[in-house]
N, C-alpha and C positions, 0 to 999 in steps of 0.2 A: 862696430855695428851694434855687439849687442848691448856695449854703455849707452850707446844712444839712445835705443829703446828702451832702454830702463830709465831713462831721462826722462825721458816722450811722459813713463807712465804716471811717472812720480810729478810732473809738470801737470798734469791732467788730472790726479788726484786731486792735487793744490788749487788748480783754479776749480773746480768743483768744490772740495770743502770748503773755501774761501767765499765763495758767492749762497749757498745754499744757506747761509742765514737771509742773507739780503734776498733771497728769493721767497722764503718762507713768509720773512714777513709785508715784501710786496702782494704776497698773496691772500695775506688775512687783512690788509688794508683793502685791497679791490672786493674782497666779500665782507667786509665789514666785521670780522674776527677778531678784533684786538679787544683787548680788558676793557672795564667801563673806565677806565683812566690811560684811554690812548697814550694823550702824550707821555705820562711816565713808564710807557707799557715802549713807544718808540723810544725815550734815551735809556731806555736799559737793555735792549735789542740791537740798538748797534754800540754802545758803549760798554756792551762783555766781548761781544767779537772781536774788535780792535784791540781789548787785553788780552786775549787769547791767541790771536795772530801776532801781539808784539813780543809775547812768551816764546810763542813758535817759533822768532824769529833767533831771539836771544839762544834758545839753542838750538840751533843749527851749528854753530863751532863750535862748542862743547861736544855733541856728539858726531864731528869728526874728531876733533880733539881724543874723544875717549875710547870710540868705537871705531873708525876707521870710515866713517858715511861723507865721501865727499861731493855726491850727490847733492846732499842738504846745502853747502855750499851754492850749489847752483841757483836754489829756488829761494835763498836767504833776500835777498831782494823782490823777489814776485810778494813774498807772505807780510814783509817789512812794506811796501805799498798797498798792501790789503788795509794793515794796520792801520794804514795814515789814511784811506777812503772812510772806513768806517769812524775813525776819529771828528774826520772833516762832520759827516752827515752827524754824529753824535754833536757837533759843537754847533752845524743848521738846526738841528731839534730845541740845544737850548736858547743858543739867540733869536731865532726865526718862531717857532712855535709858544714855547715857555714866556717869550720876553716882545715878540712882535715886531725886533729890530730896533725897540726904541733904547738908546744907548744912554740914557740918563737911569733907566730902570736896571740894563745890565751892569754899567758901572756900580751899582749900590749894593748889586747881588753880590757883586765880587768882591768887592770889598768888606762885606757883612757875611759873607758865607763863607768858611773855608775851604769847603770841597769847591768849591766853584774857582776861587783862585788855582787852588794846586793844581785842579783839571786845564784852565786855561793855561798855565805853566807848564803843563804836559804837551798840550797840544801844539805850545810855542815851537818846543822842543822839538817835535818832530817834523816839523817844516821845511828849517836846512837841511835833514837827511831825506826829505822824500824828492827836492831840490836836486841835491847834490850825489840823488843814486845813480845818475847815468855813469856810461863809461869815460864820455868826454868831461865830464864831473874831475872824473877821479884822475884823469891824465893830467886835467888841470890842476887840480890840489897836490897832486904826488903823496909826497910822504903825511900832510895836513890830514890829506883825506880819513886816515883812521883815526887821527885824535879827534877829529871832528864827530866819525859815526860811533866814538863811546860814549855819547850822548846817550845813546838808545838808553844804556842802563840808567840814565838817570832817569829818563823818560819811563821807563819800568817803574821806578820808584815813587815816584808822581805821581805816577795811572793807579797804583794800590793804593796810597794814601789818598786817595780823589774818591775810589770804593770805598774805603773802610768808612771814611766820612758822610760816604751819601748812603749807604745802607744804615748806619745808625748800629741799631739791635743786632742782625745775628750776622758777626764778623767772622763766620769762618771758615768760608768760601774768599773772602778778599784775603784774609790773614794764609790761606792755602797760595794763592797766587805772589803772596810777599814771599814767602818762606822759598817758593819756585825760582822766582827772580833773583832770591841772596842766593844761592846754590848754584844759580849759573854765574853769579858774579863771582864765588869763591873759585868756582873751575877755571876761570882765568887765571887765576894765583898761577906763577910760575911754577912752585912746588907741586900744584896738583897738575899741569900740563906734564912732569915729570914722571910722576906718578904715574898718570894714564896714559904716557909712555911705552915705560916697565909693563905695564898689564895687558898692553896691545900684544909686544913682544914674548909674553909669557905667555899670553893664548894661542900667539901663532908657534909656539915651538911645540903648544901641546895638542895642536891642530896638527902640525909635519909630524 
């Protein structure tokens, strides 16, 4: 009963942190608060959230992994489709707003831009996994199912290099969020699953 509740609160946290971007900035749109450059003031409002929740997602097994939270397991899918909403509306802003839907104009952007490519390459990416997150998904794919959702980390990789390129000048808020992403990619390493192991076991004997 009382994992549950802790479930409950930790599930509730999430969808709260999760939407309170997207609320914040519904709410400076209905008052007319955004920057004198809306639409770059819109794809950079939902195009940090979606890295921030795809980060979020990436470790959630690492820190059961290390710390013993298998809580985060549970909500690693709710935050992993946050990810993919705020992606979606990040990639309505550039084609719909920036570009008008006319497909001759976005074709030229992608192809002459390189953050534009690698972003659309990101966004490809995340597709099969927000597809194939249900459970009837996963019954169906079986053992597929996780070679398929380590995609995500390439999709991690993609969404930084899509930053570093559209900010230009000061990389060191993108280059923070790469350095994040190689560090959950290393804790996968068997050796360090090992490791954080040993230190789970060495804290609890120095817990008892």
């Amino acid at each position: 009963m009382r994992n549950n509740h802790s479930l409950d609160i930790v599930r509730a946290i999430t969808h709260l942190g999760a939407l309170s971007p997207l609320a914040a900035l519904i709410w400076d749109i209905v008052f007319n608060q955004l920057s004198v450059n809306p639409i770059q003031d819109l794809t950079f409002r939902t195009g940090k959230p979606a890295l921030v929740l795809l980060v979020l997602t990436l470790a959630c097994t690492p820190a059961n992994t290390i710390f013993g939270l298998k809580v985060l397991l549970r909500i690693r899918r709710t935050l992993g489709l946050y990810a993919f909403a705020y992606a979606s509306l990040h990639f309505l802003v550039f084609i719909g707003l920036d570009y008008g839907f006319n497909l001759f104009l976005l074709r030229e952007s992608i192809l002459e831009k390189p953050y534009a490519l690698v972003g659309l390459a990101a966004f490809l990416t995340l597709i099969p996994l927000a597809i194939t997150s249900t459970e009837s998904w996963m019954r169906r794919l079986g053992k597929r199912w996780k070679s398929l959702h380590r995609l995500i980390y390439l999709t991690g990789l993609l969404a930084v290099v899509h930053y570093i390129w559209l900010v230009k000048s000061d990389i060191r808020q993108p280059l923070a969020f790469g350095a994040g992403v190689v560090l959950l990619l290393l804790a996968r390493l068997r050796q360090c699953k090992r490791t954080a192991s040993r230190l789970r076991g060495w804290m609890r004997s120095r817990a008892s």
